[in-house]
MDAnalysis code that builds the backbone (N, CA, C; Angstrom):
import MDAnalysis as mda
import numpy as np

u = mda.Universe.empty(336, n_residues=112, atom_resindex=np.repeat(np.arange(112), 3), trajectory=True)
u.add_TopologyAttr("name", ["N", "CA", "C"] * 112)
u.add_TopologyAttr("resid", np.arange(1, 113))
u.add_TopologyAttr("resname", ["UNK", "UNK", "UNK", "UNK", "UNK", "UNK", "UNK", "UNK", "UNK", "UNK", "UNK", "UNK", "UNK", "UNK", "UNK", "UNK", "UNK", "UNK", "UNK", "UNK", "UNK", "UNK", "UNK", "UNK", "UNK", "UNK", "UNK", "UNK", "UNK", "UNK", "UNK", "UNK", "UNK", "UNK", "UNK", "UNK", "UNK", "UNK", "UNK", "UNK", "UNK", "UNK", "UNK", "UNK", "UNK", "UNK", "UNK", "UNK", "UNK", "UNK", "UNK", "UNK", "UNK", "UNK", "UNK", "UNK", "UNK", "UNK", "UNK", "UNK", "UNK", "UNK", "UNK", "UNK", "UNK", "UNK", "UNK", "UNK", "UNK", "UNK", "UNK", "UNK", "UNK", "UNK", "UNK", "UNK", "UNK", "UNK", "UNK", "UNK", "UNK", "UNK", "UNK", "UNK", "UNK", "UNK", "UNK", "UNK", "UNK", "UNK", "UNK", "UNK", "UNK", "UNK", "UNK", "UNK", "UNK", "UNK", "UNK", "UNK", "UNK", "UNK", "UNK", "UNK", "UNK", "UNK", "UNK", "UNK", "UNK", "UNK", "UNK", "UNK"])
u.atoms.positions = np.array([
    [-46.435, 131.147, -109.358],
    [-45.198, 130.408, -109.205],
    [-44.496, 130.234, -110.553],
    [-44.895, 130.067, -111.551],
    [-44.968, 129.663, -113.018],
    [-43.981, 131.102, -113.345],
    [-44.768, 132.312, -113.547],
    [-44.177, 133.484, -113.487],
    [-43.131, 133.957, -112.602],
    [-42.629, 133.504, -111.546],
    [-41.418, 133.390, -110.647],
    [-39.920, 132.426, -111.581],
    [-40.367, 130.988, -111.753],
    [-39.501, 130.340, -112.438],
    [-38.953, 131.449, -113.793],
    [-40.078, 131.575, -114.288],
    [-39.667, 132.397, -115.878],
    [-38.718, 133.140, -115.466],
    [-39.249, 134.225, -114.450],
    [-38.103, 135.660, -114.168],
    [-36.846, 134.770, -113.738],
    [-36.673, 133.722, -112.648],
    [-35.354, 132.763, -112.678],
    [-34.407, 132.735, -113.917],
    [-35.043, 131.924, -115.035],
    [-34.493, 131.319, -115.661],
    [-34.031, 132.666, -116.469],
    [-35.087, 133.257, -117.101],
    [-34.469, 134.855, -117.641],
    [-33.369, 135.045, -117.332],
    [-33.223, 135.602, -115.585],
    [-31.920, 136.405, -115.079],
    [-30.996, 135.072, -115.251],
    [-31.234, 134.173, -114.866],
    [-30.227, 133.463, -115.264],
    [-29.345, 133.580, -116.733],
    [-30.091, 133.094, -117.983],
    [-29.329, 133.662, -119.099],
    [-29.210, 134.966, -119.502],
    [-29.234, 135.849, -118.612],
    [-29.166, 137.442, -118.996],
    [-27.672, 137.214, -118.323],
    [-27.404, 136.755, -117.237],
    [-26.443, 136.775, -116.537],
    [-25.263, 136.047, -117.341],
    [-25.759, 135.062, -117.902],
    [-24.560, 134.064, -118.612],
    [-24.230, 134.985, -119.705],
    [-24.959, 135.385, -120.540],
    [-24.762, 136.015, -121.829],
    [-24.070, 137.278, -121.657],
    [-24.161, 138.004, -120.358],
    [-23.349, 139.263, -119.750],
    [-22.077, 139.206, -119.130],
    [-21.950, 137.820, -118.815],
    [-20.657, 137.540, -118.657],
    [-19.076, 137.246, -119.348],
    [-18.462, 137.581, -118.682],
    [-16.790, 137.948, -119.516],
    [-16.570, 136.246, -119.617],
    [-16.915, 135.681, -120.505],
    [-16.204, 134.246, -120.698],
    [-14.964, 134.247, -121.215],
    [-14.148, 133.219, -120.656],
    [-12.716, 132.805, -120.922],
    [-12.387, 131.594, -120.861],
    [-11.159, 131.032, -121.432],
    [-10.738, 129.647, -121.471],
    [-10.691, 129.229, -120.048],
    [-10.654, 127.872, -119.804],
    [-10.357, 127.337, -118.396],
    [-8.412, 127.450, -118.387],
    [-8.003, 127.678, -117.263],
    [-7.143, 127.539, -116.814],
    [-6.453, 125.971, -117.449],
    [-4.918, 125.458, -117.533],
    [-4.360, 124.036, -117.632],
    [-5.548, 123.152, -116.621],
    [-5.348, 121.603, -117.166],
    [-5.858, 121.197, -116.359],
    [-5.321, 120.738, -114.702],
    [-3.303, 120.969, -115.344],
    [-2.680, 120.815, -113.693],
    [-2.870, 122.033, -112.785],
    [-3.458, 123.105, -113.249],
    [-4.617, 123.735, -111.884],
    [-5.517, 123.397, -111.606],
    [-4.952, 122.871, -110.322],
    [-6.125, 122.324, -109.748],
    [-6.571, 122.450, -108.100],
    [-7.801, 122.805, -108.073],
    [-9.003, 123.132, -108.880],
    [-8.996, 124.583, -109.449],
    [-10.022, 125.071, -109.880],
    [-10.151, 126.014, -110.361],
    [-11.490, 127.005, -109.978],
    [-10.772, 127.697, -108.699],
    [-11.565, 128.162, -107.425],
    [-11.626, 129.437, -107.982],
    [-13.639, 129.603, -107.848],
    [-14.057, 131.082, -108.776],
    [-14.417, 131.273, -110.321],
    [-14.435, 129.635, -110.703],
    [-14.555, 129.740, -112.388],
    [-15.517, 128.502, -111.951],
    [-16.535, 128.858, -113.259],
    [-17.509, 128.041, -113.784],
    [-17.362, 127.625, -114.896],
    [-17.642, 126.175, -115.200],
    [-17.562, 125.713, -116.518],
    [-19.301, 125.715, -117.032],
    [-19.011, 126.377, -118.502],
    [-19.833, 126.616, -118.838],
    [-20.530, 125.139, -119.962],
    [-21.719, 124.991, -120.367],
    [-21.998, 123.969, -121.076],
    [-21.955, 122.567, -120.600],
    [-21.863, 121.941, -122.057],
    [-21.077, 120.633, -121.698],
    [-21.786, 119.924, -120.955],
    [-22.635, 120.087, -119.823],
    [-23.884, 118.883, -118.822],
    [-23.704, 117.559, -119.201],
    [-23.397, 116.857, -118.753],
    [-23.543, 115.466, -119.039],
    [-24.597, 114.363, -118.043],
    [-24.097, 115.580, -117.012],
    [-25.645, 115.211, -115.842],
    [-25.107, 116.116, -114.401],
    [-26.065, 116.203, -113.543],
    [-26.366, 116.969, -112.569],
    [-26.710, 115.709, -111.297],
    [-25.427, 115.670, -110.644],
    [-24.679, 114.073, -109.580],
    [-25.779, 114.852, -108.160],
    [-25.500, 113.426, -107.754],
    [-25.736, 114.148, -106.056],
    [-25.238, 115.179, -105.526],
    [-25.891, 115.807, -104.362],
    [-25.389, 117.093, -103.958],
    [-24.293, 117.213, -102.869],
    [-22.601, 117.649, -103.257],
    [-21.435, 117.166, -102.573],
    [-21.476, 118.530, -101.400],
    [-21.325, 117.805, -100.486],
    [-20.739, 118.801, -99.261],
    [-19.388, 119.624, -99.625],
    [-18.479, 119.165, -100.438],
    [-17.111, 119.326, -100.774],
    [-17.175, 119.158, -102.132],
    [-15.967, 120.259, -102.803],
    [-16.015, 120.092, -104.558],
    [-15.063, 118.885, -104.237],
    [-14.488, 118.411, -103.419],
    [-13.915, 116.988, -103.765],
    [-14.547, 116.046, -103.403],
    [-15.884, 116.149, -103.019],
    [-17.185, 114.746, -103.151],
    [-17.661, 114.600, -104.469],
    [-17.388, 115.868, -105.202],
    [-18.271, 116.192, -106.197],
    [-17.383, 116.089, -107.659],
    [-15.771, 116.161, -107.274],
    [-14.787, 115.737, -108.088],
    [-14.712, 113.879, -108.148],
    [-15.123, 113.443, -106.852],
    [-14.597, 112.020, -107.053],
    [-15.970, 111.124, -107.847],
    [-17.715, 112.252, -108.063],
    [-18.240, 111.125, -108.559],
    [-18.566, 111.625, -110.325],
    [-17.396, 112.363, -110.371],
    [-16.649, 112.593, -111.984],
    [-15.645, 111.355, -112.326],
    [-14.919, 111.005, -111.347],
    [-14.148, 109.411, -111.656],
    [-15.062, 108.647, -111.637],
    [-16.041, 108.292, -111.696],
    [-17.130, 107.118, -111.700],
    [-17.688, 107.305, -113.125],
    [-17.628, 108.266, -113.339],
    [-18.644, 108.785, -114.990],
    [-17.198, 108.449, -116.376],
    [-17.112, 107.159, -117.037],
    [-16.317, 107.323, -117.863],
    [-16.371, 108.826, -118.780],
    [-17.521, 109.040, -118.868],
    [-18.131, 110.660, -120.105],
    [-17.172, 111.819, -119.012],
    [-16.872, 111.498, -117.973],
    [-16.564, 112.978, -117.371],
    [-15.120, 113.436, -117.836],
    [-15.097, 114.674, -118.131],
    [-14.320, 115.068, -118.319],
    [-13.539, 116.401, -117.239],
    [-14.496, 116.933, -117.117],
    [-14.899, 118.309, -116.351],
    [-15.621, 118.138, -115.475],
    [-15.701, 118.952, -114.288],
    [-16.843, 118.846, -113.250],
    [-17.177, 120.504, -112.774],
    [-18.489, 120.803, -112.187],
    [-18.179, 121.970, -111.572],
    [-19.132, 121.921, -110.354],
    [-18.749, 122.535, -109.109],
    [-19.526, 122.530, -107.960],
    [-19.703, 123.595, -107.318],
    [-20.370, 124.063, -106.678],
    [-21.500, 125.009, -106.520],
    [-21.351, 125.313, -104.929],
    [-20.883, 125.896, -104.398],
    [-20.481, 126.095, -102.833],
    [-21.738, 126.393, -102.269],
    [-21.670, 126.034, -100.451],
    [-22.675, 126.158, -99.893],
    [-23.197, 127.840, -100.200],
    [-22.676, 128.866, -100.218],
    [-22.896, 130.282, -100.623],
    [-23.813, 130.778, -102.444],
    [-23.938, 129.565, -102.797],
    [-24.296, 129.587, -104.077],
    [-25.954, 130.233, -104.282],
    [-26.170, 131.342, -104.943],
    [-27.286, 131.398, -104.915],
    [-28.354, 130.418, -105.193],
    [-27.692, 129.666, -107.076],
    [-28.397, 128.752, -107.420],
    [-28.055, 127.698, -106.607],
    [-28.604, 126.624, -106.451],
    [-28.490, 125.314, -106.662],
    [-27.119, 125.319, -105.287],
    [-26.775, 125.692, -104.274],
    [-25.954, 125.433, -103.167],
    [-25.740, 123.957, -103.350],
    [-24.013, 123.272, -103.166],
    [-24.133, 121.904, -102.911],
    [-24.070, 121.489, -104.477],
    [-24.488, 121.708, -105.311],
    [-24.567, 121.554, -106.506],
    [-23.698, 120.634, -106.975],
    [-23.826, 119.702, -107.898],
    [-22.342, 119.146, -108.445],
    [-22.723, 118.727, -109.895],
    [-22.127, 119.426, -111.041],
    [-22.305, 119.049, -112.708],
    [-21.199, 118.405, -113.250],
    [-21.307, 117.432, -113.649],
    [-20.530, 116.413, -114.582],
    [-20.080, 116.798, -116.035],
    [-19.270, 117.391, -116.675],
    [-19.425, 117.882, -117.710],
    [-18.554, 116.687, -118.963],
    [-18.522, 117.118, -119.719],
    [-17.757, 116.323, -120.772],
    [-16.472, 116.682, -120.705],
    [-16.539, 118.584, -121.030],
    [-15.755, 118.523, -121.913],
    [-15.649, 120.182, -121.249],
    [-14.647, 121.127, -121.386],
    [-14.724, 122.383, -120.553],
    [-13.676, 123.838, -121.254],
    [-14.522, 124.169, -122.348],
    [-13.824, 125.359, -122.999],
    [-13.989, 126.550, -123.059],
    [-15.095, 126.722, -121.952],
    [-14.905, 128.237, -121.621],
    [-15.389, 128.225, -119.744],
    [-15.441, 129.121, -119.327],
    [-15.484, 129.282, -117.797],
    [-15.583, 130.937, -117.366],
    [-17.133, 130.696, -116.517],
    [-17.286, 132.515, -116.592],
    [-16.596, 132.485, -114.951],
    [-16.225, 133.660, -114.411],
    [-16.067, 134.308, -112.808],
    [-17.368, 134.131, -112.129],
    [-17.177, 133.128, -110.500],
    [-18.295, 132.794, -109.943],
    [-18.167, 132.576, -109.209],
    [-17.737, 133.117, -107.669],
    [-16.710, 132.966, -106.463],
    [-17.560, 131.532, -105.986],
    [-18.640, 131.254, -106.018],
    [-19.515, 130.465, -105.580],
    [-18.825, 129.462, -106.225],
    [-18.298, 128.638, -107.068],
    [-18.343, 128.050, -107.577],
    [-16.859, 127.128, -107.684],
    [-16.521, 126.350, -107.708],
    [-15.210, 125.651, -107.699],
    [-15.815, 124.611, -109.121],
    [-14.612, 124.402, -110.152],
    [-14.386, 123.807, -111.394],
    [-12.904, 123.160, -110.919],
    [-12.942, 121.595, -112.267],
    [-11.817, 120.906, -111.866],
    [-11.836, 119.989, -113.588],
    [-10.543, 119.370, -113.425],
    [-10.567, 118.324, -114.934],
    [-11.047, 117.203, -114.115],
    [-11.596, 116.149, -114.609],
    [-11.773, 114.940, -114.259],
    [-10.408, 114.199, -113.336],
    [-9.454, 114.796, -113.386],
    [-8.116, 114.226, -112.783],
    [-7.584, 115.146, -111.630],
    [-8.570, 115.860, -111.344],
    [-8.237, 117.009, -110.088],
    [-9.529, 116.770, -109.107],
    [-9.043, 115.821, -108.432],
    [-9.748, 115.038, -107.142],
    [-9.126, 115.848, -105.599],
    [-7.704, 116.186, -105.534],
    [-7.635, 116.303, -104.472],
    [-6.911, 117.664, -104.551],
    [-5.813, 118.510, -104.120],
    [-5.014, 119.546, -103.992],
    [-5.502, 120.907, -103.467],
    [-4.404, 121.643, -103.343],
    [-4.533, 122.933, -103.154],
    [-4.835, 124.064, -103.837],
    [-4.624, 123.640, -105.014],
    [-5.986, 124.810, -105.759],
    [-5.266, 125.978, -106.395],
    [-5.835, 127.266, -107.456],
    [-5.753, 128.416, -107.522],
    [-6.982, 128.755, -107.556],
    [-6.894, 130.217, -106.325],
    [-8.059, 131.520, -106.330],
    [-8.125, 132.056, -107.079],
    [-8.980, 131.874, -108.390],
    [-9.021, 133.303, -109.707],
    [-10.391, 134.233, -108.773],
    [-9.787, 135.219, -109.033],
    [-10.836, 136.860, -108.706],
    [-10.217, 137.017, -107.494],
])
């Protein structure tokens, strides 16, 4: 099992480090459907049915700045929701919906 996690975590940063990183989008896009924010953790919230369960317990966290959530399709961590600080780069991750701390509700842009 031990040797399972390792190969995880491996492909995991083989994957980050292979990826085309770029700035996040303004923060009045909102959300930011298909981008991951990279870094930054400030903590790892309950697991939101909706990136806007998972946006609103970023308004509870004065530290939040950024959030990113993890769609039911997510390989890792499905449901997922990360609290971030702070959000200056963002890899392509259809799984994945990103937002500023002030993007709780709207209609969104599809990057990819």
């Amino acid at each position: 099992m031990a040797q399972f996690k390792l190969f995880i975590v491996f492909s995991i940063v083989l994957v980050t480090l292979g990826a085309k990183k770029v700035e996040p989008p303004p923060n009045e896009s909102c959300p930011w459907v298909g981008l991951d924010c990279l870094f930054h953790n400030i903590e790892r919230v309950l697991d939101s049915q909706t990136w806007q369960e998972c946006a609103e317990q970023c308004t509870f966290n004065q530290l939040c700045g950024n959030w990113s959530w993890h769609g039911p399709q997510a390989f890792i961590s499905p449901y997922g929701c990360w609290l971030k600080s702070v959000c200056t780069q963002v890899i392509y991750d259809s799984s994945v919906v990103s937002g500023a701390s002030t993007c709780t509700d709207a209609g969104g842009i599809i990057i990819g």
